[in-house]
C-alpha positions in Angstrom: -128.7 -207.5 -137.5 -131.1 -209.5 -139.1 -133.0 -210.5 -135.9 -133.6 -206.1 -135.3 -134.0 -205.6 -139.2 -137.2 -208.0 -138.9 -138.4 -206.7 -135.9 -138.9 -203.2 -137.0 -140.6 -204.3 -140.2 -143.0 -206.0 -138.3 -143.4 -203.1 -135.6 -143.9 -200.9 -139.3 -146.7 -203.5 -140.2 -148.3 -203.0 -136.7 -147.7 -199.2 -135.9 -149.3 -197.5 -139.0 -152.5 -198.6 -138.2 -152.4 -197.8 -134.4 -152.9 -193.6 -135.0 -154.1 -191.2 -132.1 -157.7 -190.1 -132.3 -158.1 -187.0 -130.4 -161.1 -186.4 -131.1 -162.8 -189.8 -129.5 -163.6 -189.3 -125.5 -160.8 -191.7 -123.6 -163.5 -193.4 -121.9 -164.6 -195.2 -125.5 -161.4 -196.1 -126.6 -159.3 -199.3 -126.8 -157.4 -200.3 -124.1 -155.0 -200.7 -126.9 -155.5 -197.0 -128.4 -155.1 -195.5 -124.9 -151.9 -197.3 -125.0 -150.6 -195.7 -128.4 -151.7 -192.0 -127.2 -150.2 -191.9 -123.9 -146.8 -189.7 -123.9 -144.4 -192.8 -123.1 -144.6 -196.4 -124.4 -144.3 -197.5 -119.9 -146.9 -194.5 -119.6 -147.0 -192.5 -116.6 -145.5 -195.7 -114.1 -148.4 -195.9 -112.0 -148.1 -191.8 -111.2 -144.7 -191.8 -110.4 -143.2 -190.0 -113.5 -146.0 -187.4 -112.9 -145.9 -186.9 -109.3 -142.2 -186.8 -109.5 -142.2 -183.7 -112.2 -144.5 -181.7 -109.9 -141.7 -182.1 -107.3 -139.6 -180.7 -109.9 -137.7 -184.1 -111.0 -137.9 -184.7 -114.8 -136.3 -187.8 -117.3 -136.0 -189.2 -120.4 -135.4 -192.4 -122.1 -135.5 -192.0 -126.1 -134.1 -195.7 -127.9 -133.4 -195.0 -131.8 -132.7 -198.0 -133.8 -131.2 -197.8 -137.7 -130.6 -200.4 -140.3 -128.3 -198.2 -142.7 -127.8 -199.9 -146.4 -125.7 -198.9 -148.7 -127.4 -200.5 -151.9 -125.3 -199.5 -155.1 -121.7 -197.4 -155.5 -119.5 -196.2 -152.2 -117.2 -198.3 -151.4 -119.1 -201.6 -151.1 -123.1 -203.2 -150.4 -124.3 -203.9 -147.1 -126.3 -203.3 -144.2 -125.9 -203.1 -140.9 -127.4 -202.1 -137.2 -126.4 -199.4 -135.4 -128.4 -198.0 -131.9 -128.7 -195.5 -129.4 -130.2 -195.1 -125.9 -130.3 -191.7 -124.6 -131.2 -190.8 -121.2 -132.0 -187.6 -119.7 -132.3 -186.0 -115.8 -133.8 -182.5 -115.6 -134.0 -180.9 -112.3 -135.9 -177.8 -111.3 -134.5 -175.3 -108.8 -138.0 -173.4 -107.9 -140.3 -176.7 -107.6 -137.2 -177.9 -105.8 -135.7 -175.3 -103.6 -138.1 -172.6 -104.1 -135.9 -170.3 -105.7 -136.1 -169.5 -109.7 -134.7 -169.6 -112.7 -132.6 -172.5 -111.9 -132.1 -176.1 -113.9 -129.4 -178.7 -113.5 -128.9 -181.6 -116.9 -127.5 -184.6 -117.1 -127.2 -186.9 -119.7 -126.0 -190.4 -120.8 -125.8 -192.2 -124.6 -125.3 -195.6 -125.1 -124.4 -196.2 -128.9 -123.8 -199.9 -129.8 -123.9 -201.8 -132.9 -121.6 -201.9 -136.4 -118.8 -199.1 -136.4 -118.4 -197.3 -139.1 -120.9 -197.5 -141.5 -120.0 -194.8 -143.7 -116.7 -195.2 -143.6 -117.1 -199.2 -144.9 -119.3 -199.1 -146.9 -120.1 -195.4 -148.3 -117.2 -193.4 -147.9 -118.5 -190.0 -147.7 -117.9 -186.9 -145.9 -121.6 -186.0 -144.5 -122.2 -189.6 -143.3 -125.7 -191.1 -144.1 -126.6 -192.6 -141.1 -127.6 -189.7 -137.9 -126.4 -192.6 -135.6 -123.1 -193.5 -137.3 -120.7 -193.1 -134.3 -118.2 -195.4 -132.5 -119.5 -197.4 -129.2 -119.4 -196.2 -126.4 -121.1 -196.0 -123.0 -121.0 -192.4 -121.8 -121.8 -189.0 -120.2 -123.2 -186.6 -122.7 -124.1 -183.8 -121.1 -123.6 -182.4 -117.4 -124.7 -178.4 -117.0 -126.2 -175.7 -115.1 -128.2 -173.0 -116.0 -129.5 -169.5 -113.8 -132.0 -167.5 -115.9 -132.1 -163.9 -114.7 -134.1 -160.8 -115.2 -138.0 -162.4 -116.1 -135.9 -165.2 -118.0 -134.5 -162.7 -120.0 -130.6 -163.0 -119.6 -129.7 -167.1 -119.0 -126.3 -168.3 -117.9 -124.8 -171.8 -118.5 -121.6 -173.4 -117.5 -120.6 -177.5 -117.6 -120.0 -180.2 -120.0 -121.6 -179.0 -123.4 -122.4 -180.1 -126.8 -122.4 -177.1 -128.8 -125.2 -178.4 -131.4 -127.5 -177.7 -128.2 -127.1 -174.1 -128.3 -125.8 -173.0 -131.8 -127.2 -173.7 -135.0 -130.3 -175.9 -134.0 -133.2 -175.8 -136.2 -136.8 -174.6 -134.5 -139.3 -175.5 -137.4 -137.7 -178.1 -139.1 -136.2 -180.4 -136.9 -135.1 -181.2 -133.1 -133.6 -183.6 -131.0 -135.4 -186.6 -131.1 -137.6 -184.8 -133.7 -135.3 -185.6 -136.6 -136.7 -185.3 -139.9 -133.6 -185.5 -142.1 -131.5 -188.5 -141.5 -128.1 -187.6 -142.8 -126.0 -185.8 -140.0 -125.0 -182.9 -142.1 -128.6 -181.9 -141.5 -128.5 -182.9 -138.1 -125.7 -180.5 -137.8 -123.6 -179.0 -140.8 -120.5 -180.7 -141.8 -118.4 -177.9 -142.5 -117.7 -177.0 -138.8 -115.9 -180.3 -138.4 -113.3 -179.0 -140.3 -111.9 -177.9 -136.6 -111.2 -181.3 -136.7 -107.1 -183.1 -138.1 -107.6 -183.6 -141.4 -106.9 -187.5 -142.4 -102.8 -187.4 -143.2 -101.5 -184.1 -142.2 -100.2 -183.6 -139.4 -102.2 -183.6 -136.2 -103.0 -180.7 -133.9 -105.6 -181.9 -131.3 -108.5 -180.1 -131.6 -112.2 -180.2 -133.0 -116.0 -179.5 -132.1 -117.7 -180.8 -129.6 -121.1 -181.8 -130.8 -123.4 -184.6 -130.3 -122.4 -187.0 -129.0 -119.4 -185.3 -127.6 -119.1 -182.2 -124.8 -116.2 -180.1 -123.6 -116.0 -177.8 -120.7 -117.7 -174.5 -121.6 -120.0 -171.3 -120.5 -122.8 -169.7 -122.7 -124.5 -166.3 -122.0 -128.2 -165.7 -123.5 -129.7 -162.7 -123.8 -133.3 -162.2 -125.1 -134.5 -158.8 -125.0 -137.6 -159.4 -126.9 -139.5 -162.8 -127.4 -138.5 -162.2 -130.9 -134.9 -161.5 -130.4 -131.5 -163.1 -129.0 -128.2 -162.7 -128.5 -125.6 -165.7 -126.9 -122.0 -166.4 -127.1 -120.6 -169.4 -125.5 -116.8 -170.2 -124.9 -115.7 -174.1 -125.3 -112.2 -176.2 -124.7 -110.2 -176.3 -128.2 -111.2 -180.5 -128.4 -113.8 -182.3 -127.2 -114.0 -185.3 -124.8 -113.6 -188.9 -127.1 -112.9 -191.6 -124.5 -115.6 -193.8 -123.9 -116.4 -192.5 -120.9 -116.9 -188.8 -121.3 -115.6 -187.9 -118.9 -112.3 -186.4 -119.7 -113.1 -182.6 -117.9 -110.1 -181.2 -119.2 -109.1 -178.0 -120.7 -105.5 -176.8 -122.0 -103.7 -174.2 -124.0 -102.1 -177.0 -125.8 -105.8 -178.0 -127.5 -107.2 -173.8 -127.7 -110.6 -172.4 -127.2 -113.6 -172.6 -129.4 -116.0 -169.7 -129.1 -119.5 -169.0 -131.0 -121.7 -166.3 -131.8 -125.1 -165.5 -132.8 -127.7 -163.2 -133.8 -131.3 -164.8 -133.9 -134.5 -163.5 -134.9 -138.1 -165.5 -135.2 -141.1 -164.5 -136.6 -144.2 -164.6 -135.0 -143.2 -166.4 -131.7 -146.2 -166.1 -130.1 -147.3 -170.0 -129.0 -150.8 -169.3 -130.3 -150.7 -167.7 -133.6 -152.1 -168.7 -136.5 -149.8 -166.4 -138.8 -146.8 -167.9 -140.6 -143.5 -168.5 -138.2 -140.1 -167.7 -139.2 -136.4 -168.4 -137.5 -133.5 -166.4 -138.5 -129.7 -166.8 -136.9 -126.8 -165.5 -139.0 -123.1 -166.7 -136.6 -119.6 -166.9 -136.6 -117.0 -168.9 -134.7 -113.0 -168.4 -133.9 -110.7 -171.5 -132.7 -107.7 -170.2 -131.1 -105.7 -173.3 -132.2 -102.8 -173.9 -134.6 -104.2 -175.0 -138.0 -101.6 -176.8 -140.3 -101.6 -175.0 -144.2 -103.6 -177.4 -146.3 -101.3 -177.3 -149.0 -98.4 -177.7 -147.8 -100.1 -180.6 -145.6 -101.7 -182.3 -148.6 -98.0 -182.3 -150.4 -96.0 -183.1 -147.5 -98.3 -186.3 -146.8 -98.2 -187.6 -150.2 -94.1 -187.3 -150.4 -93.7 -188.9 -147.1 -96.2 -192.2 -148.8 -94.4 -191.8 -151.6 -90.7 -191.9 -149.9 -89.9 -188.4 -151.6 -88.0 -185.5 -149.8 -90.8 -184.4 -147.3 -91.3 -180.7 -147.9 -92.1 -178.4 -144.9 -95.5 -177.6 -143.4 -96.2 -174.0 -141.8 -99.0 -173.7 -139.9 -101.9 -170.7 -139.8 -103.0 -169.5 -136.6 -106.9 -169.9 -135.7 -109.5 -171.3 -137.4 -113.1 -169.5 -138.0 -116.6 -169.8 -140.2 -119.5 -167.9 -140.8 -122.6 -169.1 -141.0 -126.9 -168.3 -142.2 -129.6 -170.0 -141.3 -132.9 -169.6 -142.1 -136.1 -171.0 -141.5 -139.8 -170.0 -142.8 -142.9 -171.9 -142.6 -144.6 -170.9 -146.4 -148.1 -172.7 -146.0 -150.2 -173.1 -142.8 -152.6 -175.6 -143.3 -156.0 -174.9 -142.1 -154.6 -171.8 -140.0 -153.8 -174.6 -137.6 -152.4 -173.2 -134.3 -152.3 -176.6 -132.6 -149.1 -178.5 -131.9 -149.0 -180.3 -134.8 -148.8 -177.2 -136.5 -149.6 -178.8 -140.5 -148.2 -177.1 -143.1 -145.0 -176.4 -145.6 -141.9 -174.9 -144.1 -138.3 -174.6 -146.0 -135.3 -173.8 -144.6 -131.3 -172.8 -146.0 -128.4 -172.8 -144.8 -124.7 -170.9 -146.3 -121.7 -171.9 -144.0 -118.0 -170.2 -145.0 -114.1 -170.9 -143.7 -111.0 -169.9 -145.1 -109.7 -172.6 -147.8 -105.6 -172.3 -146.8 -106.5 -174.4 -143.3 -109.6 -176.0 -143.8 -110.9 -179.3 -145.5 -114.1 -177.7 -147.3 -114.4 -173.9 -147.9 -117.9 -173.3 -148.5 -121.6 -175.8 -147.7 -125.0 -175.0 -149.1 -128.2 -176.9 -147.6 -131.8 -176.1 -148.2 -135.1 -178.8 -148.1 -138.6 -178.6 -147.8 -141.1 -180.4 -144.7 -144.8 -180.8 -144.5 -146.4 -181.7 -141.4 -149.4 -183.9 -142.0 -149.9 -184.0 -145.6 -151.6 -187.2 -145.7 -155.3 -186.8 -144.9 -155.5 -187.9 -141.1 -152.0 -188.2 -141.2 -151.6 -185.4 -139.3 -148.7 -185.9 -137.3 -146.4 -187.4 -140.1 -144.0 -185.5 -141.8 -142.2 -185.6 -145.0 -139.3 -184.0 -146.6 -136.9 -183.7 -149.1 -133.6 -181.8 -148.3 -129.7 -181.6 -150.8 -126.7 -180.8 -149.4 -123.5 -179.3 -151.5 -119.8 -179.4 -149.6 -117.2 -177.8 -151.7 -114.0 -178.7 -151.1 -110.8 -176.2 -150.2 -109.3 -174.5 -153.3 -105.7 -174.8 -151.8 -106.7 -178.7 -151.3 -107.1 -179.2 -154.6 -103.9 -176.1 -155.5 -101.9 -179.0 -154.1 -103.3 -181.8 -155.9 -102.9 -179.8 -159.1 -99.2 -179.7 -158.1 -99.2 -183.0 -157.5 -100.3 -184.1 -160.8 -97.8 -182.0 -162.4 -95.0 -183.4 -160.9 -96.6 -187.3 -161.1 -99.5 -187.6 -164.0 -102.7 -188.9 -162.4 -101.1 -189.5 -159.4 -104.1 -188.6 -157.2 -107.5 -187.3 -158.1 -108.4 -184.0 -157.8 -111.1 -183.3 -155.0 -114.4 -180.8 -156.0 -117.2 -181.6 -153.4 -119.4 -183.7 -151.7 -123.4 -183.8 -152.6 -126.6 -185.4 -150.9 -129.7 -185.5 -151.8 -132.5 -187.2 -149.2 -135.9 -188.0 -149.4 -137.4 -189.1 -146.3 -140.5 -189.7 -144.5 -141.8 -190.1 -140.8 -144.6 -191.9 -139.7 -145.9 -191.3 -136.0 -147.0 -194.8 -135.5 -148.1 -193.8 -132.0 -147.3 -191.0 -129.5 -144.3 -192.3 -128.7 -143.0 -194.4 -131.2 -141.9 -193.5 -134.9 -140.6 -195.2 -138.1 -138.7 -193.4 -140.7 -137.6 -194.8 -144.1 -134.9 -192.2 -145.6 -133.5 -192.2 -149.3 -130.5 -190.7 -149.9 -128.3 -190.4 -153.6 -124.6 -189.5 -152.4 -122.4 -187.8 -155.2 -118.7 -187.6 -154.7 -118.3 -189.9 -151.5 -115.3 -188.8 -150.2 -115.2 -185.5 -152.1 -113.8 -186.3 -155.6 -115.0 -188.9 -158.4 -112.5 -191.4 -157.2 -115.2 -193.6 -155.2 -118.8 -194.0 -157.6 -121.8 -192.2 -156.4 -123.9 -194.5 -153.5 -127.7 -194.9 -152.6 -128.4 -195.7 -149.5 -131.7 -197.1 -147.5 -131.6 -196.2 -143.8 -134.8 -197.5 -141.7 -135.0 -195.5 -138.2 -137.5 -196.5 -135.6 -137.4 -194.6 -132.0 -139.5 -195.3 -128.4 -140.2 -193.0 -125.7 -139.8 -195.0 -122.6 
């Protein structure tokens, strides 16, 4: 750990001074600036990545490296290193075949180093770290997709992460593009309450989202380059073997299907004017959930060694969520593709509190694009997160405490706050440092707040 942790502050060292210059002709530059402007850090391998995209052939290969640290509270100090390769295969059916519309995806993660890191040393719910995952070696994605009608209507069927399709970001934040670095900005923690809750009984199912897939079929309409419509239907659990490559779908695990409404502002590629994203959803699990408070009661008699009560269970599992997206200052009236300026965004998620782990998450933050002169590129931002946990959660506890005195704390929510910031050391490479204060690890006062460090560095092969 030590060995990468050195590495990338000497990369750090090396990459802020090595900044693309647009505006110099290519013949008077460095061979060493041509070098940090070229799309990949291998650049273009002697025309073969090129000639192969005109063919209709297209690839990836995106390395992100983090040294997480939990410096003060959670559950303990430390740091550790945790990595991810991600490759990518995108093939086109008209360059290919000659027919439109068309695109087949595959894609493969490899995601090495200490497991958990959270879970050691921080405890929280929202997890700190964007790469904190277990190892594995495995098929991501694996999907088709036939666009129809002028693009218009799209069709997609294969092995899916739903964070692909539902609830991604468009002005603050991609894949690969990450500005935040805690994963309930990635994607919101709420929805992971389709997941067993820690001690109650199991059910098998959850959400399959990065870097999980299940079997599943989305239809996209877009009526208007403004507009859109999808729904997509997904298996009740997703795929954890190391693999990925459990295809499987049963009545035993449910179905998970999503919805949403979006609307952006302003899509026009070359306007000056101030964008805007919009998307207001809702998703329905067709699975057995087991009643929180009777789970939470019957799992502390059974550790206890008391008469274990009876758990019913509620049928389905659904949530609601808002986000939105606005870009507030343009800087410069800059229509390039660095796009400068302020943009904010919130987010209001909602699930019934008798099956689910939290009940309600708030999220808003604010990124600027190239706020340091010449800088343009960079981006900062400062985001907070607020997970309140299930009122029949803590209805139980309550009880709990009635019976014992102080026997268990009683849960309220889990808080983030984040302050990070991205440095484009080249085209292709980047080096984020992200602060973050965690309040309530774990949801309750039990465990003391944390701060944590996380240093993130990616390449572009």
């Amino acid at each position: 750990m030590i060995k990468h942790f050195s590495l990338i502050l000497i990369l750090t060292a090396l990459g802020v001074t090595i900044t693309p210059a647009a505006e110099d002709s290519n013949a008077s530059k460095s061979k060493l600036r041509q070098w940090a402007e070229r799309d990949y850090m291998l650049g273009d391998w002697s025309g073969l990545r090129s000639d192969l995209s005109k063919r209709g052939v297209d690839f990836e290969f995106f390395y992100a490296g983090t040294v997480p640290n939990n410096l003060s509270g959670g559950l303990r100090r430390g740091a550790v290193y945790q990595g991810g390769l991600m490759m990518t295969l995108d093939l086109d059916s008209q360059k290919l075949m000659g027919y439109e519309g068309g695109t087949f995806h595959a894609s493969g993660l490899w995601l090495h180093g200490h497991e958990p890191f959270s879970a050691d040393y921080v405890g929280d719910i929202n997890r700190v770290n964007l790469l904190d995952f277990p190892n594995a070696a495995r098929l991501w994605e694996i999907w088709y997709q036939q666009k129809f009608f002028d693009t218009k209507l799209a069709f997609k069927i294969g092995q899916l992460s739903i964070d692909r399709d539902f609830l991604m970001p468009e002005l603050t934040g991609s894949l690969g593009q990450w500005t935040l670095l805690n994963q309930t900005f990635c994607y919101p923690s709420l929805p992971y309450n389709l997941f067993d809750i820690p001690g109650l009984p199991p059910r098998h199912h959850g959400l399959a989202t990065t870097p999980l897939a299940t079997p599943g079929a989305l239809v996209r309409w877009s009526p208007a380059t403004s507009i859109s419509v999808q729904a997509g239907v997904y298996g009740g659990t997703p795929d954890q073997t190391y693999s990925g490559t459990r295809f499987n779908l049963s009545e035993r695990e449910g179905a998970l299907s999503y919805f949403e409404l979006g609307y952006r502002l302003h899509p026009e590629t070359n306007s000056t004017s101030l964008k805007g994203s919009y998307k207001v959803g809702a998703y329905y699990h067709t699975g057995d959930f087991v009643d929180v408070h009777d789970g939470v009661l019957s799992g502390f008699a059974n550790q206890a060694g008391l008469p274990t009560p009876g758990v019913k269970d509620r049928g389905g599992n659904y949530g609601a969520y808002l986000l939105a997206e606005q870009q507030l200052f343009n800087e410069n009236g800059s229509a390039g593709p660095e796009r400068q300026g302020l943009s904010g965004f919130f987010r209001l998620l909602g699930a019934p509190s008798d099956r689910n782990l939290a009940q309600c998450e708030i999220d808003g933050g604010l990124v600027y694009k190239g706020l340091i002169l010449h800088r343009d590129w960079d981006t900062v931002a400062i985001a907070a997160s607020y997970l309140g946990i299930s009122d029949d959660i803590r209805r139980a506890q309550r009880d709990i405490n009635t019976m014992i005195p102080g026997a268990v704390p009683i849960s309220d929510h889990g808080t983030v706050l984040e302050f990070s910031y991205k440095i484009q050391a080249t085209a292709w490479w980047t080096i984020q440092p992200s602060l973050q204060r965690v309040f309530h690890p774990g949801g309750s006062s039990a465990t003391r707040d944390a701060t944590a460090f996380i240093l993130l560095s990616t390449i572009r092969f």
